[in-house]
C-alpha positions as CSV (number, residue, x, y, z in Angstrom):
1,X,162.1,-74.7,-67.8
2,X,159.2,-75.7,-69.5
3,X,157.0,-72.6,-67.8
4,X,159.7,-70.2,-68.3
5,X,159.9,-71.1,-72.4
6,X,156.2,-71.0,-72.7
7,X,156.3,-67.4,-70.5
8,X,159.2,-66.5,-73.3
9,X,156.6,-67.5,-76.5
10,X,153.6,-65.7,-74.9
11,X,155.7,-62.4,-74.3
12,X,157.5,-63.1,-78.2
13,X,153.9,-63.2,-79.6
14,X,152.8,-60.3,-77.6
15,X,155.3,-57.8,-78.1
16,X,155.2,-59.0,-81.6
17,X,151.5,-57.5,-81.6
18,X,152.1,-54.6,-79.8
19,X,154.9,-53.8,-82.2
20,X,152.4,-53.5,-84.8
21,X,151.5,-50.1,-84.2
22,X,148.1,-48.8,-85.8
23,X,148.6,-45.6,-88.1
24,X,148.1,-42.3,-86.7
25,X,145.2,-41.3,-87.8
26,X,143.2,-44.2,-86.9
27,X,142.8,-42.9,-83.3
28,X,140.8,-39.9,-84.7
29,X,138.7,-41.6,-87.3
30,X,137.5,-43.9,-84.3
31,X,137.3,-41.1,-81.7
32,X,135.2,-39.0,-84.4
33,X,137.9,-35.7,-83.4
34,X,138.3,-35.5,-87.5
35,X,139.1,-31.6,-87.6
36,X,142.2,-32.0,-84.6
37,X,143.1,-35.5,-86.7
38,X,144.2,-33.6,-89.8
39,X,145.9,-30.4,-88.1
40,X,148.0,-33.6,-86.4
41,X,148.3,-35.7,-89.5
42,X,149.5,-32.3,-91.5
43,X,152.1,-31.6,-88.8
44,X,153.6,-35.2,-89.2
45,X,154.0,-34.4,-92.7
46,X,156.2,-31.3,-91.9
47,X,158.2,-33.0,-89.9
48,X,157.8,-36.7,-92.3
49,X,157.3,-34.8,-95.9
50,X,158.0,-38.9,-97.3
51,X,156.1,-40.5,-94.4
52,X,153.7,-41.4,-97.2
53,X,151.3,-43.7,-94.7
54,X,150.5,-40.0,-92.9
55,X,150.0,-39.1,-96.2
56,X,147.4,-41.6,-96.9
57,X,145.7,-41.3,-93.8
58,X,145.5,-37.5,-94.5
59,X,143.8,-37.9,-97.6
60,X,141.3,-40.4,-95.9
61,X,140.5,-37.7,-92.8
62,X,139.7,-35.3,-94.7
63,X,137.5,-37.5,-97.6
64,X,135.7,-38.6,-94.0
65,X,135.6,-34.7,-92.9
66,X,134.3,-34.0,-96.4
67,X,130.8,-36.4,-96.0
68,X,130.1,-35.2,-92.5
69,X,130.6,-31.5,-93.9
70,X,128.1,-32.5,-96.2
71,X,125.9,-34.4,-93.7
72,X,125.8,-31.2,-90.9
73,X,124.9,-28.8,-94.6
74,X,122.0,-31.7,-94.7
75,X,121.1,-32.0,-91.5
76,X,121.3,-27.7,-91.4
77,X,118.7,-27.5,-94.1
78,X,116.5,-30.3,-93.3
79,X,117.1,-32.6,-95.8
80,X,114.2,-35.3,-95.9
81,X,114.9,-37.8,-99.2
82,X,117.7,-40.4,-100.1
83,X,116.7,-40.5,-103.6
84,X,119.7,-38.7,-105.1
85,X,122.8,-40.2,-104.5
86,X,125.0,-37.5,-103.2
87,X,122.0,-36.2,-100.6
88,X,121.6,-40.1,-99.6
89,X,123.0,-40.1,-96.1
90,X,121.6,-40.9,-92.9
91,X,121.6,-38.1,-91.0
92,X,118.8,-36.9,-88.1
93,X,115.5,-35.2,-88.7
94,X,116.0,-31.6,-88.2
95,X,113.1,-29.9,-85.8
96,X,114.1,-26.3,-86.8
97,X,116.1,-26.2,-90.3
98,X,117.1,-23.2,-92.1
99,X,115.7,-22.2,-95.6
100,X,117.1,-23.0,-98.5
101,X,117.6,-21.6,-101.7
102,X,118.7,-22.4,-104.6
103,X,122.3,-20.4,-104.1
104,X,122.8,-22.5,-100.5
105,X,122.0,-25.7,-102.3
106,X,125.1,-25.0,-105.3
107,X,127.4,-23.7,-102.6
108,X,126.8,-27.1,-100.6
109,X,127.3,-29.3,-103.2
110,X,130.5,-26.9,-104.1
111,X,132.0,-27.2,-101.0
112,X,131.9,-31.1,-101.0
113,X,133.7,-30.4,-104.9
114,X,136.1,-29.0,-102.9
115,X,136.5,-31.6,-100.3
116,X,136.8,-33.8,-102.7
117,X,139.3,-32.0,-104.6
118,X,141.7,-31.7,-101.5
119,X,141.4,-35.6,-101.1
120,X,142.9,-35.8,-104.5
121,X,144.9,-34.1,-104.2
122,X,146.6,-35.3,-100.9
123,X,146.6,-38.6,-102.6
124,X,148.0,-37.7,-105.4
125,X,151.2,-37.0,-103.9
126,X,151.8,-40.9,-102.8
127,X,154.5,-42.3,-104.4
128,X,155.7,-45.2,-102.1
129,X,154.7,-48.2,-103.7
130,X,154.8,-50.5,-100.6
131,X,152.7,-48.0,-98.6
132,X,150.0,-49.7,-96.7
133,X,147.7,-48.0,-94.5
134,X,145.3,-50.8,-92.4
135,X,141.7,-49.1,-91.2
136,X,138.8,-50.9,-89.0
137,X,136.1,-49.1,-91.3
138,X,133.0,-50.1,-89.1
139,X,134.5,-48.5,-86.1
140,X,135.3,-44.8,-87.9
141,X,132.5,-42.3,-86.2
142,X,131.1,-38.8,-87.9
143,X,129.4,-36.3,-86.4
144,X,126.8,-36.0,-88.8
145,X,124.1,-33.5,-87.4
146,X,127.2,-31.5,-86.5
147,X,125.9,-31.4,-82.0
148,X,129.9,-31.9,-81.5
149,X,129.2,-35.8,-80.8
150,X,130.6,-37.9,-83.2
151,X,127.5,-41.3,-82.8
152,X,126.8,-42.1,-86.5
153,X,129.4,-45.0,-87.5
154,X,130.7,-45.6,-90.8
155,X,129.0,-48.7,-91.1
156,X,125.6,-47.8,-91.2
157,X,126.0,-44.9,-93.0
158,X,127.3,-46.9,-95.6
159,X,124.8,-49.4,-95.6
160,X,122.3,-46.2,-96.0
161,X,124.1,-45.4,-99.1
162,X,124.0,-48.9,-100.8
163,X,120.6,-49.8,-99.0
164,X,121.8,-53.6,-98.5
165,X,123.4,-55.3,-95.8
166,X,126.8,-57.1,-96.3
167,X,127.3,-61.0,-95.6
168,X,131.3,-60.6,-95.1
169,X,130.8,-58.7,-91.9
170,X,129.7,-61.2,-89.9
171,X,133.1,-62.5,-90.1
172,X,134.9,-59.1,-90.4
173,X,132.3,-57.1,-87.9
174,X,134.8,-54.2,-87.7
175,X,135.4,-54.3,-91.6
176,X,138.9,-53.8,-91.6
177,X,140.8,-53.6,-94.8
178,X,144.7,-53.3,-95.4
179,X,144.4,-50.0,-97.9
180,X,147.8,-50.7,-100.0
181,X,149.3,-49.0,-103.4
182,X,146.4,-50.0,-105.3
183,X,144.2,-48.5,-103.3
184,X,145.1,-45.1,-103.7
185,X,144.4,-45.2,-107.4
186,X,141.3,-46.3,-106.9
187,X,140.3,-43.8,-104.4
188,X,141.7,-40.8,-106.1
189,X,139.5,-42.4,-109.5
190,X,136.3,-42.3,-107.1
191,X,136.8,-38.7,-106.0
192,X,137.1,-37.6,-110.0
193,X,134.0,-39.7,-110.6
194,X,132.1,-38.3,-107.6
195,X,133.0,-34.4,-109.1
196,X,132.2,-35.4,-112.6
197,X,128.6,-36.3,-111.0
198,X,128.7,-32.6,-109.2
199,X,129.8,-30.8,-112.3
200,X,126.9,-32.2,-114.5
201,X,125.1,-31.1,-111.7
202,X,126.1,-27.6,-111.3
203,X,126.8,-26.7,-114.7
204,X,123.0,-25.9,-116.0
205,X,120.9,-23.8,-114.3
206,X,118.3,-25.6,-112.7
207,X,116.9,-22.9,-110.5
208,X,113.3,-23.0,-112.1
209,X,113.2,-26.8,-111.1
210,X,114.6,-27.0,-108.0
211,X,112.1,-24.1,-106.9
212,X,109.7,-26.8,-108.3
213,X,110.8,-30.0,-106.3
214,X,112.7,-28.3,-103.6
215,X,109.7,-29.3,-101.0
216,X,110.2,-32.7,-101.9
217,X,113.5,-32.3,-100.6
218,X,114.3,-30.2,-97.8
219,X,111.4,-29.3,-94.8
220,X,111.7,-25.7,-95.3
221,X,112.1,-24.5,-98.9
222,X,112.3,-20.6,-100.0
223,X,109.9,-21.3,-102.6
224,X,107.2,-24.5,-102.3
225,X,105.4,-25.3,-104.9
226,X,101.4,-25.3,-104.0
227,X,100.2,-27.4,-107.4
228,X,98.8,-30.8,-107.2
229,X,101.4,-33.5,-107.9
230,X,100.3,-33.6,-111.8
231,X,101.1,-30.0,-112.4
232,X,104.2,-29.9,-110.6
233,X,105.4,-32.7,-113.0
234,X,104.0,-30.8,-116.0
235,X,105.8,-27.5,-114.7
236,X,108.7,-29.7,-114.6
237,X,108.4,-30.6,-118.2
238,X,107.7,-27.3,-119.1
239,X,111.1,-25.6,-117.6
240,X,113.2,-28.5,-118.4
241,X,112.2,-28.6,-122.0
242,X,115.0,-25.8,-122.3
243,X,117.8,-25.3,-119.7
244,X,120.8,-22.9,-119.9
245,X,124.5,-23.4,-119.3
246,X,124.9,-21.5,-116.1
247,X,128.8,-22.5,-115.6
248,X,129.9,-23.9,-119.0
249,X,133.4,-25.1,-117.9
250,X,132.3,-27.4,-115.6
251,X,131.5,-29.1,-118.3
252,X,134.8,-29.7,-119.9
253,X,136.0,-30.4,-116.4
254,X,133.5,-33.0,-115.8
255,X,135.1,-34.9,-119.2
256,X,138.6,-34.3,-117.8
257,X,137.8,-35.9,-114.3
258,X,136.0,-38.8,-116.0
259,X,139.3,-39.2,-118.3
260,X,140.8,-39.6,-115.0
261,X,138.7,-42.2,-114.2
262,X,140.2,-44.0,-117.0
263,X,143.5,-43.3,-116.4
264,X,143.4,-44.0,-112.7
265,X,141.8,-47.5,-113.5
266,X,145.1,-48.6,-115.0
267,X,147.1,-47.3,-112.5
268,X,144.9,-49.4,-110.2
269,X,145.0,-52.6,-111.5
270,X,149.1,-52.5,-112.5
271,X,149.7,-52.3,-108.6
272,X,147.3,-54.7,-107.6
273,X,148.2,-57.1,-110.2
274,X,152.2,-56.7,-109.2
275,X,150.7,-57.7,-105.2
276,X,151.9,-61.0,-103.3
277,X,150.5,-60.6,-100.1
278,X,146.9,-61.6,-98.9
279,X,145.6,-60.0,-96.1
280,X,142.4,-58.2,-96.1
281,X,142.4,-57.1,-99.4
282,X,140.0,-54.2,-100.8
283,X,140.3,-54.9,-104.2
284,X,142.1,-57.8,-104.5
285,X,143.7,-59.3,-107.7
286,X,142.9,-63.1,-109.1
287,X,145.5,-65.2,-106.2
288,X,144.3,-62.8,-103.5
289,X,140.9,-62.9,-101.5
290,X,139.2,-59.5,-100.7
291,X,137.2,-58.7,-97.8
292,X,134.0,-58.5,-99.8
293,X,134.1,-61.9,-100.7
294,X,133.8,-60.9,-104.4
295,X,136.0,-63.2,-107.2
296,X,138.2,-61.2,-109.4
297,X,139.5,-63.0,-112.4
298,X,141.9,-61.6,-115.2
299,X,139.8,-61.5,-117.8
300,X,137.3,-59.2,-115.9
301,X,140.3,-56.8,-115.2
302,X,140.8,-57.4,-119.0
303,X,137.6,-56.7,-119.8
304,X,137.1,-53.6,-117.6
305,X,139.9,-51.8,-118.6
306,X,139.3,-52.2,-122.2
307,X,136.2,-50.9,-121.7
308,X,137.7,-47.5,-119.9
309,X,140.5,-47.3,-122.8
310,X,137.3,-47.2,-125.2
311,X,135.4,-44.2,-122.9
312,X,138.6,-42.1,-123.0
313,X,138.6,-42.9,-126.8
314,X,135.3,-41.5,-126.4
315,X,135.8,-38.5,-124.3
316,X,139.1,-37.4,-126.1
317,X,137.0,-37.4,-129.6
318,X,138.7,-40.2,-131.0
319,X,135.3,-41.8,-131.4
320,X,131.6,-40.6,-131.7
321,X,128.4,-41.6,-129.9
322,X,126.8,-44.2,-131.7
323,X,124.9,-43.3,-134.6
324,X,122.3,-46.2,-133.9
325,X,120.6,-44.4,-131.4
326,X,120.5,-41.6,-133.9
327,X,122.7,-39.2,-132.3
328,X,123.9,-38.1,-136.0
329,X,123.6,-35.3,-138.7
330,X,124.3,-36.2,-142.2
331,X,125.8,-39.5,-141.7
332,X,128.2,-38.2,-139.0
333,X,128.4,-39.2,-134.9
334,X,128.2,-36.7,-132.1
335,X,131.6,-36.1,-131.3
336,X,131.9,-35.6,-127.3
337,X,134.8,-33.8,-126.7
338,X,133.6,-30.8,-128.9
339,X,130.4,-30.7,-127.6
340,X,131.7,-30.7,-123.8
341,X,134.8,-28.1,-124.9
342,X,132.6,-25.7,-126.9
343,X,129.3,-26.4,-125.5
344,X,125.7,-24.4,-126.4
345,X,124.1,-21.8,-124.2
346,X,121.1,-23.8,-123.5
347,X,120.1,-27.5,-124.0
348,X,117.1,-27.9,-126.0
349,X,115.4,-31.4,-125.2
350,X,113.3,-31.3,-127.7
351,X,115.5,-30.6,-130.5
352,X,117.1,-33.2,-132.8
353,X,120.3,-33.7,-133.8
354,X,119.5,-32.0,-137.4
355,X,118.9,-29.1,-135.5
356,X,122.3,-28.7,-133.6
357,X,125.3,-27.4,-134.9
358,X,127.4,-28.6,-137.4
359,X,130.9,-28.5,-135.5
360,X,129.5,-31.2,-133.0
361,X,129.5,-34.1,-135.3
362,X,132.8,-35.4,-137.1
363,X,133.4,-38.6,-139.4
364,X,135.3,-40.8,-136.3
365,X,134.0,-43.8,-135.9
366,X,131.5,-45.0,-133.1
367,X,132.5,-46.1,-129.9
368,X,132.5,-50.1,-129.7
369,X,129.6,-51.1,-127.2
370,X,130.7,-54.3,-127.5
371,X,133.2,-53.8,-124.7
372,X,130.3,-52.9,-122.5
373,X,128.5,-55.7,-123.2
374,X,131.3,-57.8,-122.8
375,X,132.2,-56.6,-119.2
376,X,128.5,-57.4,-118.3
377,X,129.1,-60.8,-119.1
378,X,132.0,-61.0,-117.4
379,X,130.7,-60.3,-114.3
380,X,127.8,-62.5,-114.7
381,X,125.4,-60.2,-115.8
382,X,123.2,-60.0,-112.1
383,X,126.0,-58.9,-110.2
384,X,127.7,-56.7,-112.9
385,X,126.0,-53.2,-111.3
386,X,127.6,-54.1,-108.3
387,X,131.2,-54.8,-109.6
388,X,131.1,-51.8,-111.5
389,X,130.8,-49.4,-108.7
390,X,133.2,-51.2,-107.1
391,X,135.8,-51.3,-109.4
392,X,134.5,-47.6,-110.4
């Protein structure tokens, strides 16, 4: 009898893990087959439109398609630095690249916009709060040189992107996190920050300086500059002393994502904050422990999302720059919102404040930097970089 009840506990605790079953589109984020994982993902919708796990996995496919879009445009046009964030992936050295120009370079950065903006708008759509969506992070493979092989693992490509290596993975070597509620917030914040980045980026026109630094770069540029290193810095000077608003709306869009930012910060936190479980947390909330190993306390949530109500104070116009780093005109602050709604048709570095229109200074008060300076100290000033990007 004995034998046969321990044969009935082993086969209980067995089919108890086997009833687990992973979600669907975990099979293709480990397999790398990305492009056949979302045609499958968007048919369970059809046939699950409330199935809100597909959902989430959807967005995440296609965030994951987005990067190694972005990674094969790299790899395509030889991309050689890591010193700007968005170009800072891993991918292969490129023996034969294509030119690029100027007009290839805005249409890659547009296209991962656009990536971005699908992702968002999958997620958006969530609205089961007990959704949960588990993911073994270091095992997701891209295909990154776009050779149809998916090698390059999350993992190191993420390691690339932060340039540091992570303690918590020797006892979590597959990094897997339960995604949850909370989760989706924050994800759907990060793609609005990552576009407001690629707005600012694409709404001057920067051709002259790209022309400039393009060699530094890519391998095989349309134009290279031939000057020695301290003429291509006083070229630089030169063109960037004035620069024109190629796409002016990208700028009011780039205040609107990051008032999304803000907005999706509090949507964050209530769900975390409302969570009883512990298990493998990505953000986790002050009874919880995370998978990064990072302490979260309630007055850093506190702090923090004082901090983002005071930059949408900002960014709606409700408060002005502050006028102690002079960014006034007749005693009034630099109101943001006009500026960004109604901007100029060129930025003029080396004008002052005197010089700029009227209409872009109002008699609101300054923003309270105080509540910057007190989230640094909350998070212990050394490490406060890093929990910023983390909690975004």
């Amino acid at each position: 009898m004995k034998w046969l009840m321990a044969l009935s506990i082993t086969f209980f605790l067995n089919s108890s893990a086997w009833a687990v079953e992973p979600p669907l589109v975990e099979k293709y984020l480990l397999s790398g087959d990305l492009s056949n994982g979302e045609l499958v993902l968007e048919a369970a919708l059809v046939d699950a439109p409330d199935n809100d796990q597909v959902r989430f996995g959807l967005g995440v496919i296609r965030l994951v398609r987005g990067v190694e879009r972005l990674g094969q445009s790299l790899t395509f046009y030889g991309v050689k630095t890591t010193r700007v964030p968005v170009l800072r992936l891993p991918v292969p050295r490129n023996p034969n690249p294509a030119v690029i120009t100027y007009t290839a370079f805005r249409r890659m950065l547009d296209d991962f916009y656009n990536d971005l903006e699908s992702v968002e708008e999958t997620l958006s759509a969530i609205t089961d709060d007990n959704v949960q969506l588990p993911l073994h992070l270091n095992k997701i493979h891209l295909d990154l040189d776009g050779n149809g092989k998916a090698n390059e693992e999350f993992g190191v490509i993420l390691k690339s992107v932060v340039r540091q290596d992570f303690e918590f993975l020797k006892e979590n070597p597959d990094f897997e996190v339960h995604f949850d509620r909370g989760d989706v917030a924050w994800l759907r914040a990060y793609c609005h920050l990552v576009m407001s980045m690629l707005d600012m980026m694409l709404v001057m026109d920067t051709e002259e300086s790209f022309n400039i630094t393009a060699h530094d770069w890519f391998e095989k540029p349309e134009h290279r500059y031939e000057g020695t290193r301290q003429e291509q810095w006083k070229k630089l000077r030169e063109v960037n002393n004035a620069i024109y608003v190629k796409e002016p709306l990208r700028f009011n869009r780039f205040r609107l994502h990051l008032i999304a930012v803000t907005e999706l910060n509090h949507e964050t936190w209530k769900h975390i904050r409302l969570e009883e479980d512990d298990q493998l947390e990505w953000l986790p909330n002050p009874s919880q422990k995370g998978v990064l190993g990072l302490p979260v306390r309630e007055e850093m949530i506190d702090a923090w999302l004082a901090m983002m109500d005071e930059f949408k104070r900002l960014l709606e116009g409700q408060k002005t720059f502050p006028r102690i780093f002079d960014m006034q005109k007749n005693g009034k602050g630099l109101n943001f919102k006009i500026m960004l709604t109604d901007p100029p048709e060129k930025i003029d570095y080396d004008s002052s404040p005197d010089e700029w229109p009227d209409k872009y200074f109002t008699d609101d008060p300054d923003v309270d930097l105080q509540l910057l300076f007190r989230v640094f100290g909350m998070f212990s000033n050394p490490a406060a970089v890093g929990y910023s990007i983390w909690f975004n």
